[in-house]
Each structure stands twice: as C-alpha cells, then as structure tokens.
C-alpha positions as CSV (number, residue, x, y, z in Angstrom):
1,X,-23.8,70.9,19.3
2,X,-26.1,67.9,18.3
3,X,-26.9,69.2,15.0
4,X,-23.3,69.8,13.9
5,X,-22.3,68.2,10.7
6,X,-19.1,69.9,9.7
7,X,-16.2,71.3,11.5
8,X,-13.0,72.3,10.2
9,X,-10.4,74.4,12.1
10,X,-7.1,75.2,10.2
11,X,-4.0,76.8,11.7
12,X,-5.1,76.5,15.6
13,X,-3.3,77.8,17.8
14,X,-2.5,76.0,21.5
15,X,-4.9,78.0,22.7
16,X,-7.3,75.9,21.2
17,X,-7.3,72.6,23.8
18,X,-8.9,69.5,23.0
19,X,-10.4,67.9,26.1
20,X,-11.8,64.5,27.2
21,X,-14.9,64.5,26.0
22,X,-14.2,66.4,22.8
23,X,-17.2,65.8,20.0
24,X,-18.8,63.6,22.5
25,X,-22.2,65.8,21.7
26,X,-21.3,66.1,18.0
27,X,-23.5,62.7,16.9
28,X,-24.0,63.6,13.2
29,X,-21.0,65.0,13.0
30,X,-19.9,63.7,9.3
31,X,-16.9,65.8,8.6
32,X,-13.9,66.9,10.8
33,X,-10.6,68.7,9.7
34,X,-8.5,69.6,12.0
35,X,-5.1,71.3,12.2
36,X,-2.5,73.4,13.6
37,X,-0.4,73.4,17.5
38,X,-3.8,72.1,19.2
39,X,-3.6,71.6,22.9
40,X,-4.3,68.4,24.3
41,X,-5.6,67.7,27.8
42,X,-4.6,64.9,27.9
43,X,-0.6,65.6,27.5
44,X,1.7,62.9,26.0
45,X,-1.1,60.3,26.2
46,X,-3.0,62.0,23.2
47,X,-6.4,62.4,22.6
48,X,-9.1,60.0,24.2
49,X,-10.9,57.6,22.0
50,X,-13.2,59.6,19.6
51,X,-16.8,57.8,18.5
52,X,-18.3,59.5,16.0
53,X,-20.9,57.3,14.4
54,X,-21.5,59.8,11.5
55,X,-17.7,60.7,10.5
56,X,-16.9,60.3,6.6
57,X,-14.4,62.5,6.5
58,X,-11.4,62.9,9.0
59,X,-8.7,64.4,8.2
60,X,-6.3,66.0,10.9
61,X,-3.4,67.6,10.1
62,X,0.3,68.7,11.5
63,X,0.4,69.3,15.1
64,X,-3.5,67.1,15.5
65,X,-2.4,64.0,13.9
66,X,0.3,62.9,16.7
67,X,-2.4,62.8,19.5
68,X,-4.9,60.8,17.5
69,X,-5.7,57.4,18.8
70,X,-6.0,54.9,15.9
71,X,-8.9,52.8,17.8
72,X,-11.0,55.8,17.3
73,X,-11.8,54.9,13.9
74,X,-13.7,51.9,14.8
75,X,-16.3,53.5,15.9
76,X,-16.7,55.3,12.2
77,X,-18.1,52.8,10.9
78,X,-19.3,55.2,7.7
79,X,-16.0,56.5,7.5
80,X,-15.0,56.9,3.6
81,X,-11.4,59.4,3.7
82,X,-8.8,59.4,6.3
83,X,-6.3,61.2,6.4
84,X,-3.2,62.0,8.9
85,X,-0.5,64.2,8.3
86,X,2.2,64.9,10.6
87,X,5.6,66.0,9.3
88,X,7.6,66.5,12.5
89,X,11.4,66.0,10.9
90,X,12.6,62.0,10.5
91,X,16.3,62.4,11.0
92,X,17.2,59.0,11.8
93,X,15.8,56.0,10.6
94,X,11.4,55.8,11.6
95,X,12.4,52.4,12.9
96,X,13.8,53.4,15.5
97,X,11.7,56.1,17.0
98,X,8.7,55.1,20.1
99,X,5.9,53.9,18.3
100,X,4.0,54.5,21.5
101,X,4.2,58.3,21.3
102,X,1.6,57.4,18.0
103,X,-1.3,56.3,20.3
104,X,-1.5,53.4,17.1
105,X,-3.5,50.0,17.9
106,X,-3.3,47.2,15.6
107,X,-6.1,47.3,13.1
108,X,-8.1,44.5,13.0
109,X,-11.6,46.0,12.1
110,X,-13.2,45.9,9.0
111,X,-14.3,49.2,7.1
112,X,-16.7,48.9,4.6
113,X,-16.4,52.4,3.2
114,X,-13.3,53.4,3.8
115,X,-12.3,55.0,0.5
116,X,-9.2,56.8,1.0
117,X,-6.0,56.5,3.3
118,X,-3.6,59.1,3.4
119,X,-0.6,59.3,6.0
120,X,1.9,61.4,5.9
121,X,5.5,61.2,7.8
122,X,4.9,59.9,11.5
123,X,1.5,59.0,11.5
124,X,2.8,56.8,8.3
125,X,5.0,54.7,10.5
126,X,2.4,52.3,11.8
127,X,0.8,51.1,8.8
128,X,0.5,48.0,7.9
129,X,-0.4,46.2,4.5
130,X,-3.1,44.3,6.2
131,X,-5.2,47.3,6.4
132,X,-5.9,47.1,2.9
133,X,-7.7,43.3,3.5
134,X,-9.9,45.4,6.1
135,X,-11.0,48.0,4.0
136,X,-12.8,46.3,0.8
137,X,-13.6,50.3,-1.4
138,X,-10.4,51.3,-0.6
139,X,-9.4,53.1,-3.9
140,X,-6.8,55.5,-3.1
141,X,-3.6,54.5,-0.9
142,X,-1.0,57.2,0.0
143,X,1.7,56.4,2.2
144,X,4.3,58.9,3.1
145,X,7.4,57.0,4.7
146,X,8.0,53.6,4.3
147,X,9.8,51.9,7.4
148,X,11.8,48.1,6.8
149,X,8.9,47.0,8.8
150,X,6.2,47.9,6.6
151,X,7.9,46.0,3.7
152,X,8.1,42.7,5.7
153,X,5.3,41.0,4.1
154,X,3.1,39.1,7.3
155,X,3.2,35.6,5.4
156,X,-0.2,34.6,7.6
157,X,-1.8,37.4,5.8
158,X,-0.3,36.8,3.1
159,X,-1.6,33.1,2.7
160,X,-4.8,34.2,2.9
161,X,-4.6,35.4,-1.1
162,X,-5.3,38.3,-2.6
163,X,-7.4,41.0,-1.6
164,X,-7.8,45.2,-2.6
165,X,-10.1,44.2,-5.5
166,X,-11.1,48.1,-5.6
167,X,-7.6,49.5,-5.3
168,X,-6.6,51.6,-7.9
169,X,-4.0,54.1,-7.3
170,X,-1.1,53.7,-4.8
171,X,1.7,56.1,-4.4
172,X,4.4,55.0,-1.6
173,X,7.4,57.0,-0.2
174,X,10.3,55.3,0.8
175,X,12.5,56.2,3.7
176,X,16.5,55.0,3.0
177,X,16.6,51.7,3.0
178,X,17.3,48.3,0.6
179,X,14.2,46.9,-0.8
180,X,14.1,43.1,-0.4
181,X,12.7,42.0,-4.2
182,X,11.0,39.0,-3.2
183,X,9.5,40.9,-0.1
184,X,8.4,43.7,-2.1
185,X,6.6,41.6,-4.8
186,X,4.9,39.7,-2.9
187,X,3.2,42.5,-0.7
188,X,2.0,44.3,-5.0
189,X,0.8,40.8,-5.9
190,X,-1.0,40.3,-2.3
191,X,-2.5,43.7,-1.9
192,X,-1.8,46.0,-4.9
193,X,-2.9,43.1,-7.5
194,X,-5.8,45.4,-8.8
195,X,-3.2,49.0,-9.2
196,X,-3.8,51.2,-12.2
197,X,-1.5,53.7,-11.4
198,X,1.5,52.8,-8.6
199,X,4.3,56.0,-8.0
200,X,7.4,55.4,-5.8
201,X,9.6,58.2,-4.5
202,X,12.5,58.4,-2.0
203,X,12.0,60.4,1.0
204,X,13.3,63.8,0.3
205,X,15.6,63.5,3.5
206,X,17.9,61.8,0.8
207,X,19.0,62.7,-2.8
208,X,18.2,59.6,-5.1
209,X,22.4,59.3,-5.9
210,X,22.4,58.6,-2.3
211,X,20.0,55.6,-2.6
212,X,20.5,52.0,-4.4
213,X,17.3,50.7,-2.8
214,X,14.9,50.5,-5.5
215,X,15.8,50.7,-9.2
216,X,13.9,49.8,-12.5
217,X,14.9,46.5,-13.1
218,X,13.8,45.5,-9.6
219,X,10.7,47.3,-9.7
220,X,10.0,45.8,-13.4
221,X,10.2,42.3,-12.1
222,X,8.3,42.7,-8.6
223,X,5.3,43.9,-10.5
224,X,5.8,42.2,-13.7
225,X,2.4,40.0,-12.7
226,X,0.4,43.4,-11.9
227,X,-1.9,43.1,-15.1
228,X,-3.9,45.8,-14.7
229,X,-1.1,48.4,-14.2
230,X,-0.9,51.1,-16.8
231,X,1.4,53.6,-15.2
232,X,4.4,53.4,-12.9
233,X,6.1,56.6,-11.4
234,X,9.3,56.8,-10.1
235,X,12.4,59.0,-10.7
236,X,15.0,58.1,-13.0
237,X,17.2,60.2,-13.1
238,X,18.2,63.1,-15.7
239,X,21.5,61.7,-17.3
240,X,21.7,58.1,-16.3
241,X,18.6,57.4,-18.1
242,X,20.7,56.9,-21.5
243,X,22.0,53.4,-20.5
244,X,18.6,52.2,-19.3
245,X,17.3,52.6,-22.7
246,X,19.0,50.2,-24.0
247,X,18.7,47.9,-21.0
248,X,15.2,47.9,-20.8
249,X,14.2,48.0,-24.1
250,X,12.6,52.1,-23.2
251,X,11.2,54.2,-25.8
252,X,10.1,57.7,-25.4
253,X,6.8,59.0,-26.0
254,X,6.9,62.0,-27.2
255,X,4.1,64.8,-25.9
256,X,2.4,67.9,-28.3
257,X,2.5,70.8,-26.1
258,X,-1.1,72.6,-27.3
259,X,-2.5,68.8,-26.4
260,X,-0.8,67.1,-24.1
261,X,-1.6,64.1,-26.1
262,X,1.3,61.5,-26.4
263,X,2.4,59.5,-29.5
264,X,4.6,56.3,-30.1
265,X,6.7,55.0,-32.7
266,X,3.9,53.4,-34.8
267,X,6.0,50.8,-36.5
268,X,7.3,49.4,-33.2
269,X,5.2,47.3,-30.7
270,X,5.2,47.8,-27.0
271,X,4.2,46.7,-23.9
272,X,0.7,48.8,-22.2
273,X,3.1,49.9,-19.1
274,X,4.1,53.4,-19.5
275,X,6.5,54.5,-17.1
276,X,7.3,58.2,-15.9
277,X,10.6,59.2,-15.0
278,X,10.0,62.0,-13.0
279,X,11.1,64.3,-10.0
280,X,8.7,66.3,-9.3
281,X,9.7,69.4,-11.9
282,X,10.1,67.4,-15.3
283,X,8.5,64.5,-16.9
284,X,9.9,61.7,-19.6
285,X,7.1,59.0,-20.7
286,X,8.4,55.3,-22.0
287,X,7.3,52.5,-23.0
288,X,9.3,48.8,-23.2
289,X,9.4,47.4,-26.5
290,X,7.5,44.1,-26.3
291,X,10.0,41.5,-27.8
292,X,7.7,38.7,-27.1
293,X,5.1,40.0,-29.0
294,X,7.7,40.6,-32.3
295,X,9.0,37.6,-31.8
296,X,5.7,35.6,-32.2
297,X,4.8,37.6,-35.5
298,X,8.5,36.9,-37.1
C-alpha cells in the first residue's frame, strides 16, 4: 500500500500476524496505532526492525508493545509522539525481570522532532534519562514505572550539563523503592531543569502507607533549583497532611466551584510552587509561605 498514510488497528485479535516484512511497502506511512494480542512471526524474538521514513506518530499498545524493537525508531527520523504501552502485571521488582524479552537497544540517536514519550509498564523499564539529551522538542515525558536503575544518574552524561531546554511537563511513576536524594536531584537539575509541571505517583501495585521512598521534604529539596516549576503533583495523603502544614510552611488555596478559580490568603506571601496533593479522586492546592521574602521586608 504505497500511498498509505494512516493505519490504526485497535483490539486485534492473534489472528492478525505481523510478519517480516510488515510496512515494508507503507513509505509515507505517517501514522501507526496498533494494539491488541497481535501475532508475531517472529515468536519471542519480536518484530523485525521497522523503517518508516514518514512515521510521526507511533503509538502501539498492550499485547504490540512487547515485540517492538527500539532500533526501529531510528529510522523515523520525522518521528514527533511515541508511545508504548504494555501493562503485563509487575509482581516482583522490574529489576529483576529479562530485559532481553524487550527487544530494547541503547539509544544513542538523535531525534529532532520527537515531541512526546510515553511508556507505560514493561516497555517503561528500559528508559533511560539520556534520552532526553537526544531528543531536543521533547515536551512531554511520561514514564510509567520507575526501576532503581533508571534513577542512577550516568555521571558521564551527567557532566556534560544540562539539556531538555523544551521540556515542560513530566509525570513519573515509581515502582517500590528508596529514592536516593542526591541521585534524584541531580537527574531534575540535569534533565528536567526547564519542568513547568512535574507529578510523581507510586505504582499502584503498592498503597502509599506501604512506601517511605519519596516524601515532600525530599522532593522540596531535590527540586528546590527547578526555577521554572509552577506545579508539583504527588499524593499526600488524606489525614497526615495536618502535620505537614506546619512543617512546611503549607497553605491551602481555596477553589470556587462555578469557577474553578483559586484564591490565597492575600495578606500572606508565598512562594510561586503550588503543590497538589492528590490521589487520583480528590484534590488539595498549597502553597509554602515564603519566609525569605517576609523576612527581607521586616
């Protein structure tokens, strides 16, 4: 089909196969969406190498994702959203499961478009910070499991400074584990320096009262140089959030319910960080008070 320039499949059964030399006659092929228990030729070994010179939009879904060979997205050069989803149940910790079964190369290329990255459990387990120093317009960065791996910073990336100038909204997921502070700021100041709006939630295999990994304080101090951030997002907690009030200085915004619109104590002055304390089903907006600032007037 030569003159193909979208495809998208949804809810395929395994009687849908994908062979060798799948899209291989698809040249302007620009959007693919794929999804559903696919067959794959190829078995356990996944999918071969796909080049699509014309993809912008790839986006494959449970039961696609796991045969999907990274590499292939080298040869999109145009490529401007990816995403791969495949939520086959984590029970143990990601670190331990065969990395292989991914058909994940190291990324070394650069993408100049590349927009948006989105991957969701398995496919998740193979990312790597350094992908954001290869993808200049990336914008949007959604990663659904974090492993111990992907929070050890590579220091010879690291050294080479600061990059994700165009990154502007980051949301991470964090399988159970203990967030190393030092670790963890340096990968926000190295790669997420430019973050508007950054949300952290726990991987829902766990309850947050069974998690001490990452709490506010620790989170306040690894992006405490993240100037441009304007929201943070993570859960709180329902009752415990008393005691942090006072700890951290919170106030609560208070939101009209014909508007929307929230409003803050006027005669107090606080700091442009508005944090949401959320699960999901509620929402609580606050705001530190900004001592610095008070004690400078006084």
């Amino acid at each position: 089909m030569p003159r193909l320039k979208k495809l998208h499949i949804n809810h395929a059964s395994s009687a849908v196969e994908i062979g060798q030399g799948a899209f291989q006659d698809c040249p302007v092929l620009e959007a693919l969406s794929l999804s559903g228990e696919v067959g794959c030729i190829n078995g356990a070994r996944g999918f071969n190498v796909f080049r699509l010179p014309s993809l912008r939009c790839l986006s494959l879904g449970n039961g696609v994702a796991k045969y999907f060979r990274l590499e292939s997205i080298r040869h999109s050069r145009l490529l401007e959203h990816l995403t791969l989803i495949d939520e086959r149940p984590l029970k143990s910790d990601p670190s331990d499961l065969n990395l292989l079964e991914l058909n994940m190369a190291a990324w070394t290329w650069t993408m100049p478009h590349l927009n948006t990255i989105k991957l969701s459990g398995r496919s998740a387990l193979a990312f790597k910070f350094e992908w954001v120093r290869c993808c200049p317009s990336l914008e949007t960065l959604d990663i659904d499991v974090m492993t111990p791996a992907t929070l050890r910073p590579n220091m010879k990336d690291i050294a080479k400074g600061p990059c994700g100038e165009s990154l502007r909204t980051c949301q991470l997921n964090f399988f159970k584990q203990v967030v190393n502070e030092e670790c963890f700021r340096k990968i926000l100041e190295t790669y997420c320096g430019r973050v508007v709006q950054l949300k952290l939630t726990i991987h829902d295999l766990y309850s947050p009262a069974q998690w001490d990994g990452l709490e506010l304080g620790l989170v306040l101090r690894a992006t405490k140089a993240l100037d441009s951030l304007e929201t943070l997002t993570m859960f709180l907690g329902r009752l415990n959030i008393i005691p942090l009030l006072k700890w951290y200085d919170l106030v609560e915004g208070k939101t009209c319910e014909e508007t929307g619109k929230i409003t803050w104590p006027p005669t107090v002055k606080l700091k442009k960080l508005c944090i949401v304390n959320s699960d999901g089903t509620f929402f609580r907006r606050y705001r530190q008070t900004d001592r610095d600032s008070m004690d400078m007037d006084a």
